[in-house]
Structure formats: structure tokens, C-alpha cells
VEXDREN-2710 file (C-alpha; in Angstrom, 1 decimal):
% VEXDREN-2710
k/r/px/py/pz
1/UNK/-23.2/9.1/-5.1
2/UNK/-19.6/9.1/-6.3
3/UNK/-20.8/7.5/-9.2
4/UNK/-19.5/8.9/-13.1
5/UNK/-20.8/9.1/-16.5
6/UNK/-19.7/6.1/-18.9
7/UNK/-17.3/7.7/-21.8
8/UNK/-15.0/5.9/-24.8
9/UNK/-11.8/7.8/-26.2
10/UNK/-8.4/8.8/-25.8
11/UNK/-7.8/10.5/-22.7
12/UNK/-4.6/12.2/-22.9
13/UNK/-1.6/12.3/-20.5
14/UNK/-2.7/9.5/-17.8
15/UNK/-5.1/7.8/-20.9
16/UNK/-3.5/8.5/-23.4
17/UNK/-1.6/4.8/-24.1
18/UNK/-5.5/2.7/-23.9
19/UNK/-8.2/3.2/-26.0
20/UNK/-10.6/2.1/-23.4
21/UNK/-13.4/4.3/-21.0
22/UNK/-11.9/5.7/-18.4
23/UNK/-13.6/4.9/-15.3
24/UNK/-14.5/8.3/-14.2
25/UNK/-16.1/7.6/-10.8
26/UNK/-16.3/3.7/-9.0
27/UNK/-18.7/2.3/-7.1
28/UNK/-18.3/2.1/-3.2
29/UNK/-19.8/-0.1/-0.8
30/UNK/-21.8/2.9/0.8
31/UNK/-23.8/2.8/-2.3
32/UNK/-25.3/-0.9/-2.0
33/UNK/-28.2/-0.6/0.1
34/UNK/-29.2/-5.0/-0.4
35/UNK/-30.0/-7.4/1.9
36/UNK/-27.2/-9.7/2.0
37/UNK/-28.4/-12.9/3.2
38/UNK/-25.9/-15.1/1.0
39/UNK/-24.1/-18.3/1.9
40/UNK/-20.2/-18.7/2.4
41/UNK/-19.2/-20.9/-0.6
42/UNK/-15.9/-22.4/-1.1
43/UNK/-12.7/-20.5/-1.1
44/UNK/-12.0/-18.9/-4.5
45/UNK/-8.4/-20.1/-6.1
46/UNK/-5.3/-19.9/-8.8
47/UNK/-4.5/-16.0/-9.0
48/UNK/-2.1/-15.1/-6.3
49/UNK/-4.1/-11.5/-4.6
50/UNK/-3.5/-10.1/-1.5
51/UNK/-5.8/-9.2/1.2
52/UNK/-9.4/-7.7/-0.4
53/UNK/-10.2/-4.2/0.6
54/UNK/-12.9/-2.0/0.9
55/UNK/-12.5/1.7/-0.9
56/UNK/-14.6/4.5/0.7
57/UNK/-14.5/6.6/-2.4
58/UNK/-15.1/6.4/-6.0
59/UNK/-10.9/5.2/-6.4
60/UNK/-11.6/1.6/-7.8
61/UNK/-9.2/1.9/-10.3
62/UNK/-6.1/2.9/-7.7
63/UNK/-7.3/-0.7/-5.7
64/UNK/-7.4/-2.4/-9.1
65/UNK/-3.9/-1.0/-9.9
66/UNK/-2.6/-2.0/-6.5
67/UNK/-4.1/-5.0/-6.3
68/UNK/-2.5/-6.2/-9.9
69/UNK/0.5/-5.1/-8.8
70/UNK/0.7/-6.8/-5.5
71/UNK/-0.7/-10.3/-7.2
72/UNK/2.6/-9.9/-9.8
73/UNK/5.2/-9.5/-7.1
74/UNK/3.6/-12.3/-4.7
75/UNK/3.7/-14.9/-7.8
76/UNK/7.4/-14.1/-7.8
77/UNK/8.4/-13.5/-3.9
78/UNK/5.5/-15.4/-2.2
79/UNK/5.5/-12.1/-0.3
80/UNK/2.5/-10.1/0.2
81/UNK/2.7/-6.4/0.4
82/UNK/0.5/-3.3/0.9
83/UNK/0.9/-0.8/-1.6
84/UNK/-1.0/2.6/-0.8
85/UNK/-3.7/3.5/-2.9
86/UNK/-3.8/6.3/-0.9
87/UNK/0.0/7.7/-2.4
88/UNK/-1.5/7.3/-5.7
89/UNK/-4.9/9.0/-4.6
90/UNK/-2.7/12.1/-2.9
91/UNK/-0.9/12.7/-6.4
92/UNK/-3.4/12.0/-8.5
93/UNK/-5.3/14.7/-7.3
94/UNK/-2.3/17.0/-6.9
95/UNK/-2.5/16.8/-10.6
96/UNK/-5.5/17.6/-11.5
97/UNK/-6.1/20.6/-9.2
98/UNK/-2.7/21.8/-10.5
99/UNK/-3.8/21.5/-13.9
100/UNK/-6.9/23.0/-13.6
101/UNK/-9.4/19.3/-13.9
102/UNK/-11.4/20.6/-11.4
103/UNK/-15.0/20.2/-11.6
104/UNK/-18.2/22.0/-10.6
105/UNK/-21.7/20.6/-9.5
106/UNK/-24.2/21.9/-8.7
107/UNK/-22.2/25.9/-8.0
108/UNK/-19.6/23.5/-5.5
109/UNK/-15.9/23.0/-6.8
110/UNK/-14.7/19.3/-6.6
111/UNK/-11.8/17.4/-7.3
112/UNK/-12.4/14.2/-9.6
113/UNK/-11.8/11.0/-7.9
114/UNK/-12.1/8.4/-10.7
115/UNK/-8.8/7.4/-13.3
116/UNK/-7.6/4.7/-15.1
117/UNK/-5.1/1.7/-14.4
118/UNK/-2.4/3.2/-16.4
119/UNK/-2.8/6.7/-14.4
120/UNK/-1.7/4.7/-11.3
121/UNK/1.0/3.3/-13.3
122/UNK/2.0/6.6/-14.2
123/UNK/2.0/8.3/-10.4
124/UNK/4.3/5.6/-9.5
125/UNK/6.4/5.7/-12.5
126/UNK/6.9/9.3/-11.4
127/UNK/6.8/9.1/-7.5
128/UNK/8.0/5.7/-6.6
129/UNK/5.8/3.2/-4.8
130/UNK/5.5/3.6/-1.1
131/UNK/4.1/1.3/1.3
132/UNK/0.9/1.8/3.7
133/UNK/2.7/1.2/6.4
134/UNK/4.8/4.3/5.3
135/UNK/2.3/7.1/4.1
136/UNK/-0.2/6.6/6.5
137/UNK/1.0/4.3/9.3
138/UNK/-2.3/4.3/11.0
139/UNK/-4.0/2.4/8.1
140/UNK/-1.2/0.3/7.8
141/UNK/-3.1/-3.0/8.4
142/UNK/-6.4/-1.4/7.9
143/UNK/-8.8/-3.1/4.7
144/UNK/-11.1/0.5/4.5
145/UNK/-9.2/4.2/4.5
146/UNK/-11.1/6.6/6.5
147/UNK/-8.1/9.0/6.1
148/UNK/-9.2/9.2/2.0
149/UNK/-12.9/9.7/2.5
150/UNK/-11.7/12.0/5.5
151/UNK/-9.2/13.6/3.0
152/UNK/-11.6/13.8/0.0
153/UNK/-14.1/16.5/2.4
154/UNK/-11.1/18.6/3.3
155/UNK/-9.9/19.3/-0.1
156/UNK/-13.2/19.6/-1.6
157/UNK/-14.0/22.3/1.5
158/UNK/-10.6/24.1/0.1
159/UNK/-11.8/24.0/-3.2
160/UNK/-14.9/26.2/-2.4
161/UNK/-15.5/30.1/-1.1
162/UNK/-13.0/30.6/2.0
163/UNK/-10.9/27.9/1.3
164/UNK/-7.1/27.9/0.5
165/UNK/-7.9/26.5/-3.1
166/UNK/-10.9/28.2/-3.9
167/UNK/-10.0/30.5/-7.0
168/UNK/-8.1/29.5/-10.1
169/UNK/-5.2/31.8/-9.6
170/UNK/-4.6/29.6/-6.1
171/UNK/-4.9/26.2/-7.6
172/UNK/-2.3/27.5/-9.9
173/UNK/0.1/27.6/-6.9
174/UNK/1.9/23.9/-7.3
175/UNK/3.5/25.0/-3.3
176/UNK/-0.1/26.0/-1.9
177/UNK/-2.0/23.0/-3.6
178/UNK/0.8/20.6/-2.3
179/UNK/0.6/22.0/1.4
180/UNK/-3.4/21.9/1.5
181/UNK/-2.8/17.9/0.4
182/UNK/-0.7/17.6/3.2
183/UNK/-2.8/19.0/5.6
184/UNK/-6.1/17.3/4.3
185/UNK/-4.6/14.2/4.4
186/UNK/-3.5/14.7/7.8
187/UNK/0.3/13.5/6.9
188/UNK/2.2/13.7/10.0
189/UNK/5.7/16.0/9.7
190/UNK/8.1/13.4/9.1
191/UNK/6.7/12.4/5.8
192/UNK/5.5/16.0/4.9
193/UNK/9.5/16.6/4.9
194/UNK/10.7/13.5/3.1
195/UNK/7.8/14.6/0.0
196/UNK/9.3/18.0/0.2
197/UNK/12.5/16.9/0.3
198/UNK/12.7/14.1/-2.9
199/UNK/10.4/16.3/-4.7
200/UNK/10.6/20.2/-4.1
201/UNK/8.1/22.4/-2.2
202/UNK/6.1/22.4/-5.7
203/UNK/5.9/19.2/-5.9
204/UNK/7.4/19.2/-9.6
205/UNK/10.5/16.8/-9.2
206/UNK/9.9/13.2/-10.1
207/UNK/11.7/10.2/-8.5
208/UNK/15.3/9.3/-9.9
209/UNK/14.8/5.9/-11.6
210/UNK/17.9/4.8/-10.5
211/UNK/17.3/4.9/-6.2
212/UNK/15.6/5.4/-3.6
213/UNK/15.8/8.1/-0.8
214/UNK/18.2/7.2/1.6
215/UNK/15.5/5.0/4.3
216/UNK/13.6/3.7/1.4
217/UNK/10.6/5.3/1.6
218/UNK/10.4/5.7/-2.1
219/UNK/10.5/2.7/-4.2
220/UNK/11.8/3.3/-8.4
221/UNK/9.4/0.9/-10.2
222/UNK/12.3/-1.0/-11.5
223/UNK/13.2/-2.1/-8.0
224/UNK/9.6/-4.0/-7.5
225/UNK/10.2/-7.5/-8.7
226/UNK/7.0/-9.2/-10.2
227/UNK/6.1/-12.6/-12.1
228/UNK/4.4/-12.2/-15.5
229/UNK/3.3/-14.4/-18.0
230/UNK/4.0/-14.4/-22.0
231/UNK/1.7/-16.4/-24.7
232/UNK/4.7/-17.1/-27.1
233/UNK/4.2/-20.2/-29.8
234/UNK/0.7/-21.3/-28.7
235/UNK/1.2/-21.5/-24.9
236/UNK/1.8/-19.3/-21.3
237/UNK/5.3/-18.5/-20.1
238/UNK/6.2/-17.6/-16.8
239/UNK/8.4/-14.7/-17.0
240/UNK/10.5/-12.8/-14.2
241/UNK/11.1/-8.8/-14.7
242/UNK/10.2/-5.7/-12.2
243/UNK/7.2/-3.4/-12.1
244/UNK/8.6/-1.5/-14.8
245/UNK/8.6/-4.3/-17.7
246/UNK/4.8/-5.1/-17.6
247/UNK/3.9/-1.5/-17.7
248/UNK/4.1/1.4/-20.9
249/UNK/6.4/0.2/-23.0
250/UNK/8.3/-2.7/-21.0
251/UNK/9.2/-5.6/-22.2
252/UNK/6.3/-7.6/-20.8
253/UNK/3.7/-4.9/-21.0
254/UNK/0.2/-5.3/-20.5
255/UNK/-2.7/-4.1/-22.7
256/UNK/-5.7/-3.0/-23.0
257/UNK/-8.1/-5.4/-25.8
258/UNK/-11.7/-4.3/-26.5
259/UNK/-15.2/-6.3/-26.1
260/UNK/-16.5/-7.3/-29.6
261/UNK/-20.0/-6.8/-30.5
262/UNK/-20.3/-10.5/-32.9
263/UNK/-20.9/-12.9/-31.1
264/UNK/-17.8/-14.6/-32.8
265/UNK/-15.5/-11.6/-31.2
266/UNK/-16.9/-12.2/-28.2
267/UNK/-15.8/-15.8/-28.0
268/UNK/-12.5/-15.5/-29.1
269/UNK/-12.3/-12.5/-26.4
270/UNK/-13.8/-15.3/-23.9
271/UNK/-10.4/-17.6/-25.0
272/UNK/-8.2/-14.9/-24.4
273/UNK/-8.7/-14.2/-20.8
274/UNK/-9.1/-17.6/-20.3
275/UNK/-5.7/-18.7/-21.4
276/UNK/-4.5/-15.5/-18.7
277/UNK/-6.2/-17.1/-16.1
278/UNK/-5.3/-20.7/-16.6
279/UNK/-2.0/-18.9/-16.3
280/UNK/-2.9/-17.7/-13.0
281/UNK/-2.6/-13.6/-13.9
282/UNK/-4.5/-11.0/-12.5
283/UNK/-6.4/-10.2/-15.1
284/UNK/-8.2/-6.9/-15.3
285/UNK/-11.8/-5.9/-16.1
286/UNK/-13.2/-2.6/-17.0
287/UNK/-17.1/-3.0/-16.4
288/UNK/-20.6/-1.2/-15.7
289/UNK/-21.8/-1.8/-12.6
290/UNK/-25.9/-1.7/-11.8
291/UNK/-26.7/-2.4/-8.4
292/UNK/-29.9/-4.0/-9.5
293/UNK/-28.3/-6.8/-11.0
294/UNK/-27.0/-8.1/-8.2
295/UNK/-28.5/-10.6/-6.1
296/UNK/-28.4/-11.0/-2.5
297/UNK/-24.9/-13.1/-2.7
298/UNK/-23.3/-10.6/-4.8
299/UNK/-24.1/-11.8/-8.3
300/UNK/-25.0/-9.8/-11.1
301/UNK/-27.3/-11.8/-13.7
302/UNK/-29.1/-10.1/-16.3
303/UNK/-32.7/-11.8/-14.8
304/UNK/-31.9/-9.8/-11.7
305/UNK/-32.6/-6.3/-13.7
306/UNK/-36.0/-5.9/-14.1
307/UNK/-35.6/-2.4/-13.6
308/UNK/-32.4/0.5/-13.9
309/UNK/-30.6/1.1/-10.4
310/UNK/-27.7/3.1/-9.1
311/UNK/-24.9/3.0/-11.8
312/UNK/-20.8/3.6/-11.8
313/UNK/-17.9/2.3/-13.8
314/UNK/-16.2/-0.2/-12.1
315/UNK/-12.4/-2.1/-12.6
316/UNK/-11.7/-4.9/-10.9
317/UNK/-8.9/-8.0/-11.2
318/UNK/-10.1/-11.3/-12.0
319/UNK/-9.4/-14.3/-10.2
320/UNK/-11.7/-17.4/-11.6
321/UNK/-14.1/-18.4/-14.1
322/UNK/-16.5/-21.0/-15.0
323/UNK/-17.3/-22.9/-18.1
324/UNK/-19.4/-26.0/-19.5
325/UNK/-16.9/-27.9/-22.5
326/UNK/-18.7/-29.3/-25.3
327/UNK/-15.3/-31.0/-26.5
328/UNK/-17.0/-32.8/-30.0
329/UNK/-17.5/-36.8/-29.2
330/UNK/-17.3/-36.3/-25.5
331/UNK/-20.0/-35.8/-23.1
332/UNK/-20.9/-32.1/-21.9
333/UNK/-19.5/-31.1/-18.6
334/UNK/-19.1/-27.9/-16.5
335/UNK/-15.5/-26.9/-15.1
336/UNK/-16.2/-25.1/-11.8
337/UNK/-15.0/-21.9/-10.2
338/UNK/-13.4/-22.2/-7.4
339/UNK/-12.4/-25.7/-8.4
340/UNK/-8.5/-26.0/-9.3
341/UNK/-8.8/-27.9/-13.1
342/UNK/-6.2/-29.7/-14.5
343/UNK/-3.9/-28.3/-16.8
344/UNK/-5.2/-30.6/-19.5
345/UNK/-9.1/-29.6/-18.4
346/UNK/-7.8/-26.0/-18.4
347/UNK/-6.8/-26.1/-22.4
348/UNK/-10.1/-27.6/-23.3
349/UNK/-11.7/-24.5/-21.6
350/UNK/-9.8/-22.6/-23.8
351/UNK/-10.5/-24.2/-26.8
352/UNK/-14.2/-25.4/-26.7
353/UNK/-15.5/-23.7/-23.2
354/UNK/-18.9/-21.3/-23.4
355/UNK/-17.7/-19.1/-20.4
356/UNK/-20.6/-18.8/-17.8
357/UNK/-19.2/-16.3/-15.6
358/UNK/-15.6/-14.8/-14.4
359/UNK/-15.3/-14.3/-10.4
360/UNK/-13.4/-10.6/-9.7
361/UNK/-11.6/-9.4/-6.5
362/UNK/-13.6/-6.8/-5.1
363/UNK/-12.4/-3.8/-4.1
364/UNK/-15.5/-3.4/-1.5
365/UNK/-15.1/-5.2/1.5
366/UNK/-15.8/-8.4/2.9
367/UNK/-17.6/-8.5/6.2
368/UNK/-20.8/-7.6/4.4
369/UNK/-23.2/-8.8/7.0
370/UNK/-22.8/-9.5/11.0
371/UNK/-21.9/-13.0/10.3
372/UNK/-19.0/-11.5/8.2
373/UNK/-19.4/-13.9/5.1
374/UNK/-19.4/-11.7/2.6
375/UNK/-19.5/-11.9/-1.4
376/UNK/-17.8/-14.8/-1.5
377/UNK/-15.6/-13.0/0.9
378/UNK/-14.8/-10.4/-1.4
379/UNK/-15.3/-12.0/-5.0
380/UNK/-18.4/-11.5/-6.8
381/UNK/-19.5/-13.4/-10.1
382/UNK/-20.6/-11.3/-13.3
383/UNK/-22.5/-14.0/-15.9
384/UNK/-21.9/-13.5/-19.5
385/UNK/-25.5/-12.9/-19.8
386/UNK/-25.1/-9.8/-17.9
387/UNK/-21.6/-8.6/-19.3
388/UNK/-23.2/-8.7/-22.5
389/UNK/-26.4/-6.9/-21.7
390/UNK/-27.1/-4.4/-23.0
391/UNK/-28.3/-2.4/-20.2
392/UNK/-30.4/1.1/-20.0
393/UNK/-27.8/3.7/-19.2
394/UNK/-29.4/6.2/-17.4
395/UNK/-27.2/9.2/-18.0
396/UNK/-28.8/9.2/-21.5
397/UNK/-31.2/6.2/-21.2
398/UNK/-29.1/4.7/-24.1
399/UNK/-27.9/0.7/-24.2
400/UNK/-24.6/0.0/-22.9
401/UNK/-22.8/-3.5/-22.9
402/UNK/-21.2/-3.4/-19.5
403/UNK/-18.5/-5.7/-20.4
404/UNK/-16.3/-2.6/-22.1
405/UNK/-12.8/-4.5/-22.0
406/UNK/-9.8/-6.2/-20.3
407/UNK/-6.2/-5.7/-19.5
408/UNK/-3.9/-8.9/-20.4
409/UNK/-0.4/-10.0/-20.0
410/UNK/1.5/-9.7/-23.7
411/UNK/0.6/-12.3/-26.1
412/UNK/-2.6/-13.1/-24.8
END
């Protein structure tokens, strides 16, 4: 299973600005052995994502990154775009062989896949964005990468006796762990050269800020334009800027805000991401994932768990949510996912909604079954009553509340 253990802290370098769990291993769809006999329900709406893909290893957090991204710059171009998770997966693990994050199970070297959203953030703060369509042409319009799972075997194989990366004096070598990449990613010569080229043989340049190489293969951050949103004096504001003001320390920066444990905390957390939503952002979600939570139509429910299953940390974006209003002297009524509410419905949610559950882009799949439904076609809902748990943790059979905590828009 590509499945990792569940840890809180500052991680530093790639962790080092969130004091959140770092989602060491994700989930994939490989690891969901469940009858899926669920119906088609009505299309989910408000948050501008792109397409839904399906990871093949445990690199939620690069799809979550990408997909964030991709929802910010098609709220302000009405352009959708394919940014490679496999670029960020390539360099991410450049720097952990290179730094010596290597780790060993069971006798057999292996290269971590799991990271964090601001990891991603910072591989393409240093190494520009780049298109599918441009790192891997053949998966250019392709929703599952077999060239990552493909890739993810070849540099493990190096990693162990008789392969190029198998001692520590090797992995060492920035050149010799660069060219194995290359080769178990299969890149074809053209892009081997422009990698070498922009960042040295070693692979220890970084991207100029200020352009791109001469085709523009390599994007800077700053030239990615994105819409944001800003709570400022009680209320959303739609704000323009470029990859590199939501992210670090940018003017519209996102951050990281942690689950309560009151049950007071846990509403006012509740308001929070649902004033971001109601402002149509891309909300992300840091969560445990147990298989045996989820029901046949891909929701996870607390009454579905009557007994511990396969486990992994999971971070997805949001897209929806659903709430019953108990406004005082009006009548009770539930606000719908997957119903657009009016603006005026969408403040009383805020202000006197008990969230039921939030609906999350996916990042496995969405031809599920032969009929090619899906979970919602890619969405799944996670109740409250699960989010909050707690469930059995079976790395060390302790309790865990699998809601751990959320990335918002500034203000919020």
C-alpha cells in the first residue's frame, strides 16, 4: 500500500511555513477494493476545477496543488490548463534522494512519495511550472499517469543492490541522481536538454524569476495569472494577482488554520470555509482517509465504520457543502450541495448553518464502474460526523480526528 503514517509538526524546508501533518503517503484508487453500485447525482457546482484525475501513486498532495492552482487561474482566464504533477513529482524526489530522505523497508531502499501543498509550491517557485503537454507529451490529455507509477519502480530498482543509486556515496552525486530521473521517467532528449540546459547537469540552478527559456517551456510563478479572494471588513473580495501572490509570503497568501477540538472551534472553523466557498475558492482539506467509511457511492459516514480498514492521509480541494439553517423565528431548512444558493441563502449558511458535509474533488478517477458514473464523477462527500470521528488509527491503535485542517484564501 502506498499508504503513510499520520504525523503533526514542523517539517522543515518544504514544511517548514504550515504547522499542519504532512501527508506522508495518499491514498490511490488501487487501494479501494468496493463495490461501486452508486447512482449518478446531479452535477456538482460554484468552484471553478479542471478536469478530475486519477493519481497512480501515493502523490495526492502534487494533484491537490495542481488542481488549486488550475481552479485560481480559470476563475481569472476562463481557461483551463494542465499543470504536471508529474514536473513536481520528478523534482520532488530529486530532492530527497539528493539529500539523503531516502527510506528503507523491509531491507529495500525507497524514495518517499508523499509531501505537502506548499512543497509543490516550492518546486515551482524554484523550477517554473510546465505544462503536461510539455514534460510528458504522451500524457498530455491523459486523467491517470502510467509514466509516474512506471517511473516510481525504476528509481526504486536504482535505489537498491546493482542499481545506479544504490549506495549513499551515489545518491550524493546531484549529476548521477539527475540522469537516473531522466531515464526512469522515460523523458525523451529534447526535454532532457532543455532541464540540463536552464538548470545545470546537477540540477542545482533554479529558474530566473524574471523569464522564461526562450520557447517557454518553463513558466516563473509570477507569470501565471490567477483570481483569489480576500475577506476584508466582513465580506469576500475578488482579487486579481499571479501564482506568486497567493503563495509564501504574497500578498494574497494562503494558510493553513487547524481543526479545534470544542465543539465551539469547530463551528466557527465550519464558518470559515464556508464564507471561502460561498466565494467560490478552492478550498483545501488535509484529511484521514479509512476505506471502511465509505459507502458504495463514495461517502464516508462515521455509521459506515464498524470496523478499522486500509488507512492513508489524504488532501484534496473542496468544491461544495451542505447545511440545514436554523435562522431564529424562521422555519428549519436544508441548503443543498450541488444546488447554486443565493447569495443572500449563502450568508445565512455562514452565520447560522450546522454543516452536514463538504463535497471534495477527487484526485482518483472517475469511471469507477463499467457504466462510468463514478463518485459523483469524481466528488465524494465526507459528513461532519465522520471528519470529527475519532477514528482507531491503526499505526498505534490510538484516536485520530480525521478532519486535521484546511488551507484558505487570506482573511478567511
Amino acid at each position: 500500500m502506498v499508504l503513510g503514517s499520520w504525523r503533526r509538526g514542523w517539517r522543515l524546508g518544504l514544511m517548514l511555513a504550515l504547522a499542519v501533518p504532512a501527508v506522508s503517503g495518499c491514498a490511490t484508487d488501487e487501494e479501494m477494493a468496493i463495490d461501486e453500485s452508486g447512482e449518478f447525482v446531479e452535477p456538482v457546482t460554484d468552484v471553478n476545477h479542471t478536469a478530475v484525475r486519477n493519481q497512480s501513486i501515493g502523490n495526492c498532495w502534487a494533484y491537490a496543488a495542481t488542481g488549486w492552482a488550475e481552479s485560481l487561474h480559470r476563475a481569472r482566464t476562463g481557461q483551463e490548463i494542465n499543470i504536471s504533477e508529474s514536473w513536481i513529482t520528478f523534482w520532488d524526489w530529486y530532492g530527497k534522494i539528493a539529500g539523503g530522505r531516502v527510506t528503507t523497508t523491509a531491507g529495500r531502499a525507497e524514495v518517499p512519495t508523499g509531501g505537502w501543498w506548499d512543497g509543490a509550491m516550492t518546486i515551482l517557485r524554484a523550477r517554473g511550472v510546465v505544462y503536461e503537454s510539455e514534460f510528458i507529451p504522451e500524457e498530455a490529455e491523459a486523467a491517470r499517469s502510467t509514466r509516474q507509477s512506471d517511473a516510481l519502480r525504476a528509481i526504486n530498482t536504482a535505489l537498491n543492490e546493482g542499481g545506479a543509486l544504490a549506495t549513499a556515496e551515489a545518491r550524493r552525486d546531484p549529476a548521477l541522481v539527475l540522469s537516473t530521473l531522466f531515464d526512469a521517467w522515460q523523458l525523451s532528449p529534447a526535454v532532457r536538454a532543455e532541464v540540463t540546459r536552464v538548470f545545470t547537469a546537477r540540477g542545482t540552478a533554479t529558474l530566473p524569476a524574471s523569464r522564461t527559456t526562450a520557447d517557454g517551456f518553463f513558466r516563473p510563478i509570477a507569470s501565471i495569472p490567477v483570481r483569489t479572494s480576500a475577506y476584508r471588513n466582513g465580506r469576500g473580495q475578488q482579487v486579481d494577482g499571479t501564482l506568486a501572490d497567493v503563495i509564501g509570503y504574497g500578498r494574497f497568501a494562503w494558510r493553513s488554520a487547524s481543526y479545534g477540538t470544542t465543539a465551539s472551534a469547530r463551528t466557527s472553523f465550519h464558518q470559515r470555509v464556508i464564507r471561502a466557498l460561498n466565494d467560490n475558492q478552492p478550498v483545501l482539506v488535509s484529511w484521514l482517509v479509512d476505506f471502511n467509511a465509505m459507502s458504495s457511492a463514495g461517502i464516508f459516514r462515521m455509521s459506515n465504520l464498524t470496523m478499522a480498514g486500509r488507512q492513508g492521509g489524504h488532501l484534496t480541494p473542496m468544491e461544495d457543502y451542505q447545511v440545514v439553517v436554523r435562522q431564529p423565528g424562521q422555519p428549519e431548512r436544508t441548503l443543498r450541495a450541488g444546488e447554486l444558493a443565493s447569495e443572500a441563502d449563502q450568508d445565512l449558511a455562514a452565520r447560522y448553518g450546522t454543516l452536514e458535509f463538504i463535497r471534495i474533488k477527487n484526485s482518483w478517477g472517475t469511471a469507477r464502474d463499467p457504466s462510468g458514473t463514478g463518485f459523483f464523477g469524481g466528488y465524494n462527500d465526507l459528513h461532519v460526523d465522520y471528519l470529527n470521528g475519532p477514528i482507531t488509527w491503526t499505526a498505534d491503535m490510538a484516536p485520530r480526528t480525521p478532519l486535521s485542517s484546511v488551507i484558505l484564501p487570506p482573511g478567511y
